[in-house]
Each structure stands twice: as C-alpha cells, then as structure tokens.
C-alpha positions as CSV (number, residue, x, y, z in Angstrom):
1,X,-18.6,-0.5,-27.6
2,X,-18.0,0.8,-24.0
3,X,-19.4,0.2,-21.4
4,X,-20.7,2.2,-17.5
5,X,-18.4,-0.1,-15.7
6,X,-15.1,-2.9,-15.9
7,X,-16.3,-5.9,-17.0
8,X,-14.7,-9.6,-16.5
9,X,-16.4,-12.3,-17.7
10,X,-14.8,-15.5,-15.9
11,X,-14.9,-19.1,-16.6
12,X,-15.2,-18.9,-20.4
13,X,-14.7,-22.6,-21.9
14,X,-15.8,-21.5,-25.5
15,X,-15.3,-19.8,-28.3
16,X,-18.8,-18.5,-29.3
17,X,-18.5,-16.7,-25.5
18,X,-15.1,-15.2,-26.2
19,X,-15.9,-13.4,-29.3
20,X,-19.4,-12.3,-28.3
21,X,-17.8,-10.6,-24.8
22,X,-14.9,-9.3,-26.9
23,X,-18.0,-7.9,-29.2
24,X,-19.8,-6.4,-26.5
25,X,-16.7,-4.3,-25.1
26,X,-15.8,-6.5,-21.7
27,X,-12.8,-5.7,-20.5
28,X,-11.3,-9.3,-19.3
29,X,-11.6,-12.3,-20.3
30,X,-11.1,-15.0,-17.7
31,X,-10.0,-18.5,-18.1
32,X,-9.6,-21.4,-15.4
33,X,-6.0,-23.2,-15.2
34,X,-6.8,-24.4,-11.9
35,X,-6.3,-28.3,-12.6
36,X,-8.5,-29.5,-9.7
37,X,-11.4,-26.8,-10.7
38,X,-14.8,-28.7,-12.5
39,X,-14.0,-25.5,-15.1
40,X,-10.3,-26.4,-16.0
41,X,-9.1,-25.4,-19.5
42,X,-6.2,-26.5,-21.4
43,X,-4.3,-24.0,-22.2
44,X,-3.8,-24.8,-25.6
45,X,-7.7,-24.5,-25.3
46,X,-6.6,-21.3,-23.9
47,X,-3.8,-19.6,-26.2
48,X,-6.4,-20.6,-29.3
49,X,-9.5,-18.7,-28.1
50,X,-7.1,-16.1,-27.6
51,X,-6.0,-15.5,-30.5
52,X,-9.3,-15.3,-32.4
53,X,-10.1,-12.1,-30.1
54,X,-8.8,-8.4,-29.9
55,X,-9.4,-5.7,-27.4
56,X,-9.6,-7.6,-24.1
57,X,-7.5,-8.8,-21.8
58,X,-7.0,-12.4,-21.3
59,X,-7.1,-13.7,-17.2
60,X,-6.1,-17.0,-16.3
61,X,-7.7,-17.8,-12.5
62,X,-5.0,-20.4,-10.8
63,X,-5.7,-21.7,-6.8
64,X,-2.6,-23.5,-5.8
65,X,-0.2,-23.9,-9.0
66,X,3.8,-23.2,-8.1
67,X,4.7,-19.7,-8.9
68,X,7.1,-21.0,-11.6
69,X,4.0,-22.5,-13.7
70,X,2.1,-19.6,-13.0
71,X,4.7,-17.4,-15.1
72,X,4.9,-20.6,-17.8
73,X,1.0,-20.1,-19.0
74,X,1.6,-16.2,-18.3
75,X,4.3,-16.9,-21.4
76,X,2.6,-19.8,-23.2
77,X,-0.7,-18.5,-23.1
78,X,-0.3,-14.8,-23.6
79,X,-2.2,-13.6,-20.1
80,X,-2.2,-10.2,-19.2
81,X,-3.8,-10.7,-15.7
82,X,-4.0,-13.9,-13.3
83,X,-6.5,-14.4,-10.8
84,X,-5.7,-16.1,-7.3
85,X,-8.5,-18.0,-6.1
86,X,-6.2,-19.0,-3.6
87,X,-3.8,-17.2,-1.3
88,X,-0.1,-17.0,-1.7
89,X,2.2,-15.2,0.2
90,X,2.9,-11.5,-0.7
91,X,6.8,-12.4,-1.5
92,X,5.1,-15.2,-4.2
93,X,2.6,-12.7,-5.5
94,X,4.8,-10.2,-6.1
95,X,7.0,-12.5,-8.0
96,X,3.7,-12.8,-10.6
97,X,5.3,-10.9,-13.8
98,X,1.4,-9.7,-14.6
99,X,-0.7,-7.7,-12.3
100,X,-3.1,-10.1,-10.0
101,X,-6.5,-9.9,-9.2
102,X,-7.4,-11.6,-5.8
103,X,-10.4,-13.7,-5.5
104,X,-12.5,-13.4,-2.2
105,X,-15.6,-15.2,-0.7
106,X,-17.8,-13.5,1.6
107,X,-20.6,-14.8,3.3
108,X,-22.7,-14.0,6.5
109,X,-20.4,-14.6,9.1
110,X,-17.3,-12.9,7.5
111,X,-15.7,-10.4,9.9
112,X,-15.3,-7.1,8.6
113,X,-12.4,-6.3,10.3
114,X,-10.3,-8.9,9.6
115,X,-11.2,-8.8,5.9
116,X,-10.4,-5.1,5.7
117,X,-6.6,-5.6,7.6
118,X,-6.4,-8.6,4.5
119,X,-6.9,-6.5,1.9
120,X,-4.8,-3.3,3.3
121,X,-2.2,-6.2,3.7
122,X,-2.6,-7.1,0.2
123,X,-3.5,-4.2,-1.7
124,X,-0.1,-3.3,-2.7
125,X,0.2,-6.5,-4.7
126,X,-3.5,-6.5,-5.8
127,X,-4.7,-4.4,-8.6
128,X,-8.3,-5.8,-8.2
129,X,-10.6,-7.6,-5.1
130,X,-13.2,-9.9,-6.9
131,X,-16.0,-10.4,-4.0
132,X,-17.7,-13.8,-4.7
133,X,-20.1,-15.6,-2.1
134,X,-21.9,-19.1,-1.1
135,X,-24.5,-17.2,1.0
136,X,-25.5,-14.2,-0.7
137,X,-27.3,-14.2,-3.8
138,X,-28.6,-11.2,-3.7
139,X,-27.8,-6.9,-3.3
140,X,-30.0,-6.1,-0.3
141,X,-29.7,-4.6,3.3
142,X,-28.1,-7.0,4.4
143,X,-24.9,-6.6,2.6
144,X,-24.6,-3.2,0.6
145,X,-23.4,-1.3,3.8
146,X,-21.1,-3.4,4.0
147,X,-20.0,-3.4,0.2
148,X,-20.0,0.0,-0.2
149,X,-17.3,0.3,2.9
150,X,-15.2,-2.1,1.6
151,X,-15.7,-0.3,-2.6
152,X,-14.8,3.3,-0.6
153,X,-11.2,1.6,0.1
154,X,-10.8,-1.1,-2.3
155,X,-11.0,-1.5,-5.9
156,X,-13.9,-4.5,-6.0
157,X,-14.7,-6.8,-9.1
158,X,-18.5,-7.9,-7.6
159,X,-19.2,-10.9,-9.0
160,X,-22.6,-12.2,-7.1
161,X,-25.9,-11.1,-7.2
162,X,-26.1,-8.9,-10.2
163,X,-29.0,-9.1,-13.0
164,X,-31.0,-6.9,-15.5
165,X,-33.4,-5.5,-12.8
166,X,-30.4,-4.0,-10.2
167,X,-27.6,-3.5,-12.1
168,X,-27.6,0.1,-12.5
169,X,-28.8,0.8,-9.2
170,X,-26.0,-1.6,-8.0
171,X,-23.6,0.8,-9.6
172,X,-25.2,3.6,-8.1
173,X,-25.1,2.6,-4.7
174,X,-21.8,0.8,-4.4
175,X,-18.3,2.4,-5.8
176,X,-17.3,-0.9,-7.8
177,X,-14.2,-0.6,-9.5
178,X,-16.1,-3.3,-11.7
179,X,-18.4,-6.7,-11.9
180,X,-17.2,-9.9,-12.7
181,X,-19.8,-12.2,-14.7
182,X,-19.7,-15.8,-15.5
183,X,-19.5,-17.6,-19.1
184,X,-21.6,-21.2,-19.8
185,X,-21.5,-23.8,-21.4
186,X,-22.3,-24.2,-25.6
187,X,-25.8,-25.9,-26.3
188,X,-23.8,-27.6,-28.8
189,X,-20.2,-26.7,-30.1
190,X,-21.1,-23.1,-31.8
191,X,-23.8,-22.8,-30.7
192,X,-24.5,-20.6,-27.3
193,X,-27.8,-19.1,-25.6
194,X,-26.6,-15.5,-24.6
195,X,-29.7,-14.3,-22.8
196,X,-28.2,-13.6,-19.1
197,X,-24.9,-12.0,-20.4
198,X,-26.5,-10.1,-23.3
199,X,-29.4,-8.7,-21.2
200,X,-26.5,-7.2,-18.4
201,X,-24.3,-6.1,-20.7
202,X,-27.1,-4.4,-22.8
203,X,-28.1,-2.8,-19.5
204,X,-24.5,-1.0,-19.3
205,X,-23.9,-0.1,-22.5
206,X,-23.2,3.8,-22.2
C-alpha cells in the first residue's frame, strides 16, 4: 500500500502495532532504547518484533546512550535509522554507522533564528528534523508560517497536531518531508484498538 506522505510510527511496544503499520505501508518503525524513557524497550523486545515484519525500516530513538552502544543495538537489533532525542556533537553523530534523524521540540517561545542556524548546523549529519512540541497541539495560525519556513529548507518529520480532519490540508499547506505518529499500548497482549492510526493512515492512502 503507499501512501501521500513518509510515515514513522514511533514508540511501538507491541507486536499487533508493528505488523498492522508494516500492513498499512509506514515507512519507519520507531522503537525507544532510551533506558530513562517511561517507553523503554528491550531490545531483545526489539530484534523479535523485528523480525516478524518486512518492508519498513526499523528506528531505534536513543537520548544520551555512548556512541559505542548506540552502534551495539544498530548491530544487535538490526536498525536502519536512530533517532536522537538528544543532542550530540556533530563529530559523535557522524560516527552513527546508520543515517540519524534528529528530534526537536518546539513550543511558543522558540526563536526562529536560532533554530534555523541549528539545523543548517546540523543538516549535513541529519537526514530527517522530527518537530514535536509541549505547547502546540494544534496546525493553526499560529504556527504554520512558521512550519512551512522551516519545511521550505528542512526535511521535517511533524509529529504533533495531526488527525483525520487536517491531515491532507496539513500536507497541502506545509512541505513535510513526512509525519511521525505515535503507537499505544495493547488492551490486552494481542489485542490493540487501532482507531486513531487506522483513521490517518486511511486518510493518506493514495
């Protein structure tokens, strides 16, 4: 299935989420081996989703983990991309031996500027920008000027206020290089309410 735009799908814990992204065509499949994170998985959790899907690629999100163990669960766990919810010096990233996607947060006092010079500083080292925020929750007024600025220069993984209703017209509006969606938790083990992905996802098939 393909779909109008990129598609991650962070903070899987589950199978039953795993194979129904990798069913519904999403491109990355993102994983948290940030020890300290409330979302932490094993990653022998990690290597045996993997191997039950086919077609996407498999992200594992680190924050402050040595370089060194970073390239272990590349190896061990079969990653093809790592996101950096924290930030590492360009000499560390570029030792990363799989392209890196850099987490950001922005909220209502971020400064333009100085997150433009960050990511012209960065963007050598970065194939992706994934934009998260604690303030916005929403794609208004207030912060699709400045979205659509940064997504003329940048490639951006949006991964906040996104839904059935403005999807499309997100897309429209804004020159994402993708979005970034989150997985959930299992009602019980194997069994998993799909409703939020499915009715996105369903939205963007092309």
């Amino acid at each position: 299935m393909n779909l109008k735009t990129l598609v991650a799908v962070t903070d899987i814990n589950n199978l039953s989420d795993a194979r129904y992204c990798a069913g519904m065509g999403v491109d990355i499949l993102g994983f948290c081996l940030n020890e300290e994170s409330a979302a932490y998985m094993q990653p022998t959790a990690v290597k045996e989703i993997a191997g039950w899907v086919s077609g996407v690629k498999i992200a594992g999100e680190f924050a402050k983990e040595p370089i060194e163990l970073i390239n272990e669960l590349i190896e061990s766990c079969g990653l093809h991309l790592v996101i950096l919810a924290g930030t590492y010096l360009l000499d560390d990233i570029s030792r990363i031996t799989v392209p890196v996607i850099q987490k950001i947060t922005v909220n209502k006092d971020t400064d333009e500027s100085e997150l433009i010079s960050f990511f012209q500083l960065y963007q050598n080292q970065v194939r992706y920008f994934l934009i998260t925020s604690n303030d916005f929750t929403a794609i208004d007024d207030t912060n699709t000027p400045f979205l659509a600025d940064l997504a003329l220069q940048f490639p951006l993984l949006l991964s906040f206020g996104v839904d059935k209703s403005n999807i499309l017209a997100v897309l429209e509006s804004i020159n994402l290089a993708g979005i970034a969606l989150k997985g959930g938790q299992e009602i019980k083990p194997g069994l998993k309410s799909f409703d939020e992905l499915e009715e996105i996802l369903e939205m963007l098939e092309d």
